[in-house]
Phi, psi and omega in degrees: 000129186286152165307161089013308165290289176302341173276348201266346145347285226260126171277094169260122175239149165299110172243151177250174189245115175261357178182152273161136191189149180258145197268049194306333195235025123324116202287336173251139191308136177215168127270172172220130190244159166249136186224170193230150208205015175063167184322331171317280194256336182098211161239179186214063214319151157196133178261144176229126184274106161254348194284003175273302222270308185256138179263164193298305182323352186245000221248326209277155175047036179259157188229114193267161173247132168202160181259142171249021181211024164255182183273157194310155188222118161285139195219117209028234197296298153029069175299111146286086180319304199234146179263105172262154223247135174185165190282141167261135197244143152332302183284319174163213213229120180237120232278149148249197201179160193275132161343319175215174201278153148219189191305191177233166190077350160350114165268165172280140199204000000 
């Protein structure tokens, strides 16, 4: 059973997603995203299997939850800096997101 402690690990921050792209040499349909985490963190890749619920064109300025502080994952040509947080859903994996706009770089808290 994970901890308290083991939750407080993990940096989850507000990113807003500036570009969006299909992920052709993914072994499962993705994307590769650049997301922006404000001056703190910067901007950041992440590939996300997303492609049931979202086209990339609705994917730009939309504002994501993603953990930032695990290492890096090569995924083919690919670095995936950051993990964004989603649901597994019926219709497919559903992003989560702040309620309302807040800053980027926001922590979860």
């Amino acid at each position: 059973m994970a901890t308290f402690e083991d939750f407080m690990k993990l940096d989850i921050r507000v990113g807003t997603i500036i570009e969006a792209k299909a992920f052709e040499k993914a072994n499962k349909p993705a994307y590769q995203l650049k997301i922006d985490f404000g001056n703190e963190i910067g901007i950041k890749k992440s590939s996300a299997q997303i492609t049931d619920v979202y086209k990339c064109e609705d994917l730009i300025n939309k504002q994501v939850l993603a953990v930032v502080n695990f290492p890096p994952r090569q995924i083919a040509d690919f670095m995936s800096e950051v993990l964004v947080l989603g649901t597994y859903s019926k219709q497919g994996v559903v992003l989560i997101k702040p309620d309302k706009q807040v800053e980027n770089g926001d922590r979860l808290g």
